[in-house]
DRENLO-401735 format. One record per residue (C-alpha): residue number from 0; z, x, y. Coordinates in pm, whole numbers, padded with zeros to 5 digits. Each point is the difference from the previous one (the first is absolute). Example, Ala and Ser with C-alpha at 12.3 -4.5 7.8 and 13.67 -1.06 7.14 Angstrom:
BEGIN
<0, <00780, 01230, -00450>>;
<1, <-00066, 00137, 00344>>;
***
This chain:
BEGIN
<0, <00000, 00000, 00000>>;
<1, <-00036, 00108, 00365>>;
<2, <00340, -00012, 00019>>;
<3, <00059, 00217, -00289>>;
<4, <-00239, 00270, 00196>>;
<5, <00142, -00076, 00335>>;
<6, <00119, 00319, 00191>>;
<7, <00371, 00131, -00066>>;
<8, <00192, 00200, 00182>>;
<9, <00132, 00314, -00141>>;
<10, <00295, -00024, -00189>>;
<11, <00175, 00317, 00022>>;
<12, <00134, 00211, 00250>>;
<13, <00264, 00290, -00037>>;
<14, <00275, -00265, 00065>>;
<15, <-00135, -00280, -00305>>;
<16, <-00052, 00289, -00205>>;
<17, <00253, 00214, 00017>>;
<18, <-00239, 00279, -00036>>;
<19, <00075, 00223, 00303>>;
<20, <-00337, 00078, 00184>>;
<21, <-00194, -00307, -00181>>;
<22, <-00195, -00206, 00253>>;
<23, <-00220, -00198, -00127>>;
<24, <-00306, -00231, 00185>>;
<25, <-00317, -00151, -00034>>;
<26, <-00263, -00102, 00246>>;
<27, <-00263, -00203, -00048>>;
<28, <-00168, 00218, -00223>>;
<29, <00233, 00283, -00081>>;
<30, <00348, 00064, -00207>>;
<31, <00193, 00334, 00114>>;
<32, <00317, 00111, -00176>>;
<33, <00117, 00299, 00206>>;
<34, <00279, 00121, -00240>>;
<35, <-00218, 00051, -00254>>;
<36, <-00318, 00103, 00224>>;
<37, <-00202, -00250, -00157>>;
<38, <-00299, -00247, 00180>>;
<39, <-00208, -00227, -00134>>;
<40, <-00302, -00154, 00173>>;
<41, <-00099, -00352, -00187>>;
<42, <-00335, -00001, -00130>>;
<43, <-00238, -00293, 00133>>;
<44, <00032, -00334, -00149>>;
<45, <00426, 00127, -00058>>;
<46, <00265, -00151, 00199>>;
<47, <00405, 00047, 00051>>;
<48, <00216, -00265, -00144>>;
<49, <00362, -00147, 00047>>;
<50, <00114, 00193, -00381>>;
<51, <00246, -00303, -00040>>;
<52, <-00257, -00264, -00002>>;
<53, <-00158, 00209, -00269>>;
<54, <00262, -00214, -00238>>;
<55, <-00075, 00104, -00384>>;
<56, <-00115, 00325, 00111>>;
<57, <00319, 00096, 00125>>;
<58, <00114, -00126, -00296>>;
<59, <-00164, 00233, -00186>>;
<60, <00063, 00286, 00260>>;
<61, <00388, -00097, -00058>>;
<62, <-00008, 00058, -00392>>;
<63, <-00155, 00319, 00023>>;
<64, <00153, 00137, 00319>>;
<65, <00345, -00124, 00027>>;
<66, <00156, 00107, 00309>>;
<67, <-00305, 00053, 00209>>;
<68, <-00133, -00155, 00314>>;
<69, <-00351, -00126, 00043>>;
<70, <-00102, 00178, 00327>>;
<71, <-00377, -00054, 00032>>;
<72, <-00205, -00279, -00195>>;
<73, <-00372, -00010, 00054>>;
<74, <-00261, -00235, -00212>>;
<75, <-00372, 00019, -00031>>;
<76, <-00229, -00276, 00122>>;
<77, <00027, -00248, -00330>>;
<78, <00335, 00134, -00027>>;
<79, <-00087, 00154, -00379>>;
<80, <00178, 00353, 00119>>;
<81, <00318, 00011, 00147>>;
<82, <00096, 00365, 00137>>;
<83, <00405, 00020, 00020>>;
<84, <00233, 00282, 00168>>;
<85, <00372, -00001, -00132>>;
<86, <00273, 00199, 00160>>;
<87, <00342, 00081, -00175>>;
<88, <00231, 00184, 00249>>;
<89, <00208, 00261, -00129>>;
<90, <00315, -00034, -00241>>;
<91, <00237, 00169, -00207>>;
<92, <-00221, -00119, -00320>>;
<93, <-00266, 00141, 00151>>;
<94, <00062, 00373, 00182>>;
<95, <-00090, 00183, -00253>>;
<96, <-00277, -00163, -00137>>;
<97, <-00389, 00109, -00012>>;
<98, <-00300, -00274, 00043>>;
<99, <-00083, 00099, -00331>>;
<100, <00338, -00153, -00105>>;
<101, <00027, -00306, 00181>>;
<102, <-00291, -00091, -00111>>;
<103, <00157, 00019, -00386>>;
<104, <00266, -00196, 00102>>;
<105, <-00246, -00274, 00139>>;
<106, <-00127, -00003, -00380>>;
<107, <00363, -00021, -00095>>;
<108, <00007, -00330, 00218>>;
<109, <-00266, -00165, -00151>>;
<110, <00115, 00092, -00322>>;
<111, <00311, -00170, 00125>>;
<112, <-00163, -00278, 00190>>;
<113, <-00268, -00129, -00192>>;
<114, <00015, 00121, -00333>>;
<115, <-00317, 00107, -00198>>;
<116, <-00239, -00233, 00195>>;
<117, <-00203, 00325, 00166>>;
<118, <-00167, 00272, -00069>>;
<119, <00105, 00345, 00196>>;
<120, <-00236, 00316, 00117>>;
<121, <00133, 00309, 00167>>;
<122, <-00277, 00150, 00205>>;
<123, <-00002, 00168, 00333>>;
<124, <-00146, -00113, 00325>>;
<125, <-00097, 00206, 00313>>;
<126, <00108, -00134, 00387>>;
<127, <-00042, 00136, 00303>>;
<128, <00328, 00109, 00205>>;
<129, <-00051, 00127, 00336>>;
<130, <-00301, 00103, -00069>>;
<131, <00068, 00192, -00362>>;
<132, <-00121, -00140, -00313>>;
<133, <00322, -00057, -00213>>;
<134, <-00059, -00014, -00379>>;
<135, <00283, -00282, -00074>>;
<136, <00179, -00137, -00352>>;
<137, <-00157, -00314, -00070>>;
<138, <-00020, -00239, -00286>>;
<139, <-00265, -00344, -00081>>;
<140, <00201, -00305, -00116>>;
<141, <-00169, -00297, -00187>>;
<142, <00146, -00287, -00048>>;
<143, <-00105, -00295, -00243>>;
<144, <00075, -00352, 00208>>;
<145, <-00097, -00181, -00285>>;
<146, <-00383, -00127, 00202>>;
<147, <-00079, 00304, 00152>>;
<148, <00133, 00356, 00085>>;
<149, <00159, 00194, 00306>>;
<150, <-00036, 00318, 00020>>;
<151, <00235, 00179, 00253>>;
<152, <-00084, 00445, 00131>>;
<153, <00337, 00113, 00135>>;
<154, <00012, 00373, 00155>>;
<155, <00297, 00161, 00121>>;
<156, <00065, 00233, 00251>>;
<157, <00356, 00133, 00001>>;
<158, <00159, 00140, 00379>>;
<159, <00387, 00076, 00057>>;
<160, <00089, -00209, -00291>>;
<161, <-00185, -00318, 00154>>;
<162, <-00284, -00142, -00205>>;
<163, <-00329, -00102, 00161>>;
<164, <-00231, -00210, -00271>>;
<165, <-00373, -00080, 00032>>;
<166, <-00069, -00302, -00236>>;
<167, <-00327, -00169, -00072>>;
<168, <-00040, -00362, -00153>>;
<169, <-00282, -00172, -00145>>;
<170, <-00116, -00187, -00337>>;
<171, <-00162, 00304, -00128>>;
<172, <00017, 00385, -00074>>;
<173, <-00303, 00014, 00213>>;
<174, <00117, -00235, 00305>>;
<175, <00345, 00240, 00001>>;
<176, <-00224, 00319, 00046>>;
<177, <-00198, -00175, 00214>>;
<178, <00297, -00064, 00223>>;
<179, <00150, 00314, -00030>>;
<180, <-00298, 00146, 00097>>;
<181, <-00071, -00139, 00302>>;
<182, <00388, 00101, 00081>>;
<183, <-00065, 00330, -00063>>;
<184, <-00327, 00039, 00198>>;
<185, <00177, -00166, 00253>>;
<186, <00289, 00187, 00072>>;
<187, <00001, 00325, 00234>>;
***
């Protein structure tokens, strides 16, 4: 809905956050996280979107990223690809952890969460951060909905013990790379 793909603003600054130095903010066709030196430029035919009228997506987002905040949601035109950034500020669970293991413990979750329903891919994914290809953990989730599939690309980048996570949705393998594509090209 046009609603759905309506124009949000951002949703985390260094005081919603936590994370000291994160500001956060998106114009009308860019997302920058400062903190983590990250911008991304939509592609035509993308727009932002209010994350919390996303509804079963953040559902989804919640069972494999418990304790993270959505910070940037953007769609594609027939809203098939949904481009997600999650935030989780730093703890004591988390200061000595690598991207490479938060991103087990996101399996863990699932595990946890939903059982054996999906099917779970460690690969790696590269992002831009100011202006330096990063080669980040990553993994492919499918899941089985019983008429159709979801397939969810999560990358992690890992800063001061706060977690920064690219995620791509769509019904396909080939829609997620698809999304997380155009991320990545689009970032700087």
């Amino acid at each position: 809905s046009s609603e759905a793909a309506s124009s949000a603003s951002a949703s985390a600054s260094a005081e919603s956050t936590g994370t000291e130095g994160s500001s956060a903010a998106e114009t009308a066709d860019m997302y920058t996280n400062e903190y983590f030196g990250i911008r991304f430029n939509l592609p035509e035919g993308w727009s932002f979107a209010d994350a919390d009228a996303l509804g079963s997506t953040n559902q989804v987002v919640a069972a494999v990223n418990q304790g993270s905040s959505i910070d940037m949601a953007a769609l594609n035109a027939d809203q098939s690809q949904i481009v997600l950034v999650g935030l989780e500020t730093p703890s004591d669970a988390t200061a000595d952890v690598t991207a490479g293991q938060y991103l087990e413990s996101l399996e863990e979750q699932l595990k946890t969460n939903l059982g054996g329903t999906y099917v779970y891919t460690t690969v790696s994914a590269t992002i831009t951060f100011d202006g330096i290809d990063r080669e980040l953990p990553a993994s492919i989730i499918s899941f089985d909905l019983g008429g159709g599939e979801l397939c969810v690309c999560e990358a992690v980048a890992e800063q001061d013990g706060a977690f920064l996570s690219v995620i791509a949705m769509g019904a396909s393998e080939e829609k997620v790379t698809s999304a997380f594509e155009n991320f990545s090209a689009a970032t700087a």
